[in-house]
N, C-alpha and C positions, 0 to 999 in steps of 0.2 A: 504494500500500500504506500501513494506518496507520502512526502512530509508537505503538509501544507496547513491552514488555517479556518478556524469558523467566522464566517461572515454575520453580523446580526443588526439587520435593520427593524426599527420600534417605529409603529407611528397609528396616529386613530384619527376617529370620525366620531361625531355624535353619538354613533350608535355600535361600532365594533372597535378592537384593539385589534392590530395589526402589525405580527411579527412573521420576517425570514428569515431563518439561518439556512447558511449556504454552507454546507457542512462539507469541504473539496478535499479531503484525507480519505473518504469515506466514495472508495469507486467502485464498491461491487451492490449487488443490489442482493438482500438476506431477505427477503420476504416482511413476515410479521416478527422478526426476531429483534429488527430494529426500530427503534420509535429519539422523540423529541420532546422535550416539555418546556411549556412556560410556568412560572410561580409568581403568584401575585400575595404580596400581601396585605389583604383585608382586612378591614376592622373585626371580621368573625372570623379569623385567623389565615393561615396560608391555605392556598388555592390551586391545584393543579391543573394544568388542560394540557393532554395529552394526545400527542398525532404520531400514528402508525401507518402500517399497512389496511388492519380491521379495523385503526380505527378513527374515524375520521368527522368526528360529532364536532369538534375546534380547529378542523384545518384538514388537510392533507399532505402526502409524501409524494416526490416525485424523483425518477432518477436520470437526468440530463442535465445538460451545457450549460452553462452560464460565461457569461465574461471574466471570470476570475481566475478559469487554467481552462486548460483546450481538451479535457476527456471529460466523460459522463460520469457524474459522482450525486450524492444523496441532496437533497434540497426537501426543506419543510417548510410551506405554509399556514401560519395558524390565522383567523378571521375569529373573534371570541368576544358575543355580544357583551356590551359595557352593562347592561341589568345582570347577566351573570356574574361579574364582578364586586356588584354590588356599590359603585359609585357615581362621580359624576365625571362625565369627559374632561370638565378641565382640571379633574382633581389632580393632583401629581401621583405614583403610583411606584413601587421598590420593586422591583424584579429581577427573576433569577432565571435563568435557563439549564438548562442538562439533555445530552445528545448519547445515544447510546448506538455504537457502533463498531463495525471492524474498519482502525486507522492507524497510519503510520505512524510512529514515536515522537518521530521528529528528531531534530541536535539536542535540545535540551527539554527531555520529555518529563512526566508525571507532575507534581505540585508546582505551581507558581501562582506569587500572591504578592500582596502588596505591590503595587505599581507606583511610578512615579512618575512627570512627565515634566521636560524642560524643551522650551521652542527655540529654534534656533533662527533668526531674522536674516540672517545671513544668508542660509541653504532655504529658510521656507521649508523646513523638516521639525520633527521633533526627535528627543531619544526619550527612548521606555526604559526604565529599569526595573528589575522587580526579582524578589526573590525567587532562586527556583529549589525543590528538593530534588533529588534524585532515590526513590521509595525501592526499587530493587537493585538488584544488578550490584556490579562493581560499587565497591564503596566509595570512589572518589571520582573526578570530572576527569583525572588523569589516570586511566584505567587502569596504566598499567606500575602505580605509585604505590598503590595499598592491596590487600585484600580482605574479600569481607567475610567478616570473621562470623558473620551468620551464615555464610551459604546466598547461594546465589539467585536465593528468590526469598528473603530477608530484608527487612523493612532497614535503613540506613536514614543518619540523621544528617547526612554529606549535602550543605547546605550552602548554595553560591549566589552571589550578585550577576546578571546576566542585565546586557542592555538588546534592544533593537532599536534603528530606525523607523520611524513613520515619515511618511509622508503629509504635508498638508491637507490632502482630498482619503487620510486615514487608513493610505496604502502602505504597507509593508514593504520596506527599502533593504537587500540586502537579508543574510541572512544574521539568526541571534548571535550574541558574542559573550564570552565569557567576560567580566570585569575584573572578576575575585571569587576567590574559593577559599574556603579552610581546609585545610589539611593536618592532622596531629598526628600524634605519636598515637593516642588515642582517639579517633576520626568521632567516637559518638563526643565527643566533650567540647567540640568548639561552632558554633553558628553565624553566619553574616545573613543579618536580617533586617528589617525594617529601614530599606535605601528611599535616600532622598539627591535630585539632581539639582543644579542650575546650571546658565552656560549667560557667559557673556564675554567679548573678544576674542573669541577662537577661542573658547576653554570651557569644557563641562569640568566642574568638581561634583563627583559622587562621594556621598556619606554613606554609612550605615550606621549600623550597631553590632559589633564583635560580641556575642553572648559567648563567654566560657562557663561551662561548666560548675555550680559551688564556688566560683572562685570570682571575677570580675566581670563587669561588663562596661567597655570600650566602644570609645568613637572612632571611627576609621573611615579614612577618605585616599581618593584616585585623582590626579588631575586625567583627562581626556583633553586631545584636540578635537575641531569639527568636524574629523573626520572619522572619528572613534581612536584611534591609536593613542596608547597610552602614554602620557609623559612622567610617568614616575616608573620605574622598574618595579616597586613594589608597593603596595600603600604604607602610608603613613598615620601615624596614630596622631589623632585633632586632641581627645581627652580621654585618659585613662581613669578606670575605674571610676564610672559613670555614674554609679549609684544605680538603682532599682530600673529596672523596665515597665512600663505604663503599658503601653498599645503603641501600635503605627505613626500612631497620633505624636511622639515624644520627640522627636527631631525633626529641624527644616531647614533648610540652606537657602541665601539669597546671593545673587550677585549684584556689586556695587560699583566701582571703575577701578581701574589699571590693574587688572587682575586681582582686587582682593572680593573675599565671599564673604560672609556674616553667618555661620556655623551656630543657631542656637539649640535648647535643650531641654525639657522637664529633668530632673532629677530628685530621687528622694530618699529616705531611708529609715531606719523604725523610727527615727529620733527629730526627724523633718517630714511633714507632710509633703511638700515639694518646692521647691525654686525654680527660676526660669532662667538660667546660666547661656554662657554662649563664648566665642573666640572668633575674631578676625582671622582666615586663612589666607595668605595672599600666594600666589605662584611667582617663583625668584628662577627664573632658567638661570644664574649666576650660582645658585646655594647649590650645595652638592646633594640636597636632598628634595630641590626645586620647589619646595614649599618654606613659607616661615607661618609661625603659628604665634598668637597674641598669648599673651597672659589671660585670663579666666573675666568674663565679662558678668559682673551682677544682675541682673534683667530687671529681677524683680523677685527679691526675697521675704514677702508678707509671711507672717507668721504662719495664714491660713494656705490650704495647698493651690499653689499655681499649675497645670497642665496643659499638655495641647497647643503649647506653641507656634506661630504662623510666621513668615518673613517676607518683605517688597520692598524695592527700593525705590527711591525717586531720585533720578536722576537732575530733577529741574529743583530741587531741593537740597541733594546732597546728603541725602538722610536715609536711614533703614525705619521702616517700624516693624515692630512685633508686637503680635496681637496674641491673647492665650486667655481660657478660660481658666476663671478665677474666684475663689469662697469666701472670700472678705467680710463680703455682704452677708451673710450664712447667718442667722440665729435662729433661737427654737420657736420664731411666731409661724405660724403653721401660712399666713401668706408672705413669706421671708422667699424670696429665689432662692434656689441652694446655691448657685454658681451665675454670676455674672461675666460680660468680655470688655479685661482691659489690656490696655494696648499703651508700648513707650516708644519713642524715638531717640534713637543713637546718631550721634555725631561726631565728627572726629574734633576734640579737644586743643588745646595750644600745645600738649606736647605732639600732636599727631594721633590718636589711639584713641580708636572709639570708648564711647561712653554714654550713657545712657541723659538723655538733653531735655526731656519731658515725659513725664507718665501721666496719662489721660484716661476716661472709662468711656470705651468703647462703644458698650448699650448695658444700662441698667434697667432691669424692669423686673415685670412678676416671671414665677415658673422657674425651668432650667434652660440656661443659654448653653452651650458646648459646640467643643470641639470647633473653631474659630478658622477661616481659612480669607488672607488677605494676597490681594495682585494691583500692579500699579500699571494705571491707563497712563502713558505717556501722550496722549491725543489728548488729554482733556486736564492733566497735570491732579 
């Protein structure tokens, strides 16, 4: 079977939701063995609508051409009235899909998650990055490095940073790339996960987060040029022993001018409900380790816990902000928000060295505000 991609276009009408996946890995035709499904979730809970061969109450399957590769492979249809759904058209709507079929592996096959995406003005491209596992097989991205010490159809926690390009019109450029892998002495004990990108001047820097084992968890980042090739031989450590892991949510990276980034961070630990930390990254093709890295930037350390940090910069400004949800506001009046979103601006100070210039709240009101996401319209300043 090829290695190739699922396609998924969403869209409705008053009266039906309308999805197609173009499922082009997937060239032989199984009869009723194969099916598709959409999941909606509803206010009376999650929702299935499933399309087969038998079965075809929400759509149907078909097996031909499309525009996407030049042989005959799987395509689903679904057409799934909006009173079935139970809402209204212009309501917004969380969905999930799952394809169930015989397809090729691919380069970097089974688990991937956490995506991140940085545009590039220059190419009119984007890069994806995102976790990927590798669930059996060889225990390592470099097959022939380790072995796995389960057997070769043994679940492995061999866990790497992979980029792809996009295209503008959400086309696949090229094929995936490896960024960073772990590798140990003991391969189950070390993880790179939860990556975040930016790119600005000819330069992507990717973050993560290095999870060892019982022991630390590390910020770790790659410069890239625009054209993916790496410009550090190996990554470099931004901050060591990071404190606690949140969610996906806990790291963001921004770019600002002449090569330098703004690296910020949740961090917490039994003794601290969380801060909001961060460091200037700048790329030095002069340093022998091409990056220089800032001393430790305070964000914003309120007693109560900060998470979920966000980054943008304004160029017409000359400033970073970071935005992150925050409990300040928290007490036990029962209409108290639990969490509100504030947000500070960083400047670079008279020695040089960012610093934090203003802290503002972002939106205060009733309920839970969370998980905070900021980008800066250069069109409209």
């Amino acid at each position: 079977h090829p290695e190739g991609y699922i396609y998924c276009w969403v869209m409705n009408t008053d009266e039906y939701l309308n999805v197609i996946l173009d499922v082009t890995p997937d060239n032989t035709m199984d009869g009723d063995k194969d099916y598709a499904a959409v999941y909606v979730n509803t206010k009376a809970g999650l929702k299935e609508f499933k399309v087969s061969v038998p079965e075809t109450r929400w759509g149907k399957p078909a097996f031909t051409y499309t525009d996407k590769v030049d042989y005959q492979h799987k395509i689903y249809e679904f057409k799934i009235p909006i009173e079935e759904i139970g809402c209204e058209s212009s309501e917004s709507l969380q969905l999930a899909f799952s394809v169930y079929g015989t397809v090729g592996p691919g380069e970097y096959p089974m688990a991937s998650f956490n995506p991140a995406l940085a545009y590039n003005p220059d190419k009119y491209n984007y890069l994806l990055v995102y976790t990927n596992q590798k669930l059996y097989g060889p225990s390592s991205y470099k097959s022939e490095a380790a072995e796995n010490p389960g057997g070769e159809t043994s679940r492995t926690n061999d866990i790497g940073i992979v980029g792809q390009f996009i295209s503008n019109t959400a086309e696949a450029q090229g094929s995936p790339f490896l960024i960073s892998e772990e590798l140990d002495e003991n391969i189950y004990s070390r993880k790179a996960d939860y990556p975040e990108v930016a790119y600005g001047d000819n330069i992507y820097l990717v973050v993560w987060l290095e999870r060892v084992y019982n022991e630390v968890n590390n910020i770790m980042g790659i410069f890239l040029d625009g054209e993916g090739n790496l410009l550090t031989d190996v990554p470099f450590t931004i901050h060591g022993d990071a404190g606690g892991i949140y969610d996906e949510n806990t790291l963001t990276v921004a770019y600002g001018e002449e090569g330098s980034f703004l690296v910020a961070w949740y961090s917490y630990s039994s003794s601290d409900p969380g801060d909001i930390l961060g460091r200037e990254v700048k790329f030095d093709s002069s340093d022998e380790d091409k990056c220089v890295v800032s001393n430790i930037i305070s964000i914003c350390a309120e007693e109560s816990a900060q998470v979920s940090p966000s980054a943008a910069y304004s160029a017409e400004d000359h400033k970073f902000l970071v935005v992150w949800e925050d409990e300040r506001d928290y007490t036990s009046d029962e209409n108290c928000p639990f969490s509100n979103i504030y947000g500070a601006y960083l400047k670079r100070s008279g020695t040089g060295e960012l610093a934090v210039d203003e802290e503002i709240p972002v939106y205060t009101g009733k309920y839970y505000q969370s998980e905070p996401s900021v980008a800066y319209n250069s069109n409209s300043d």
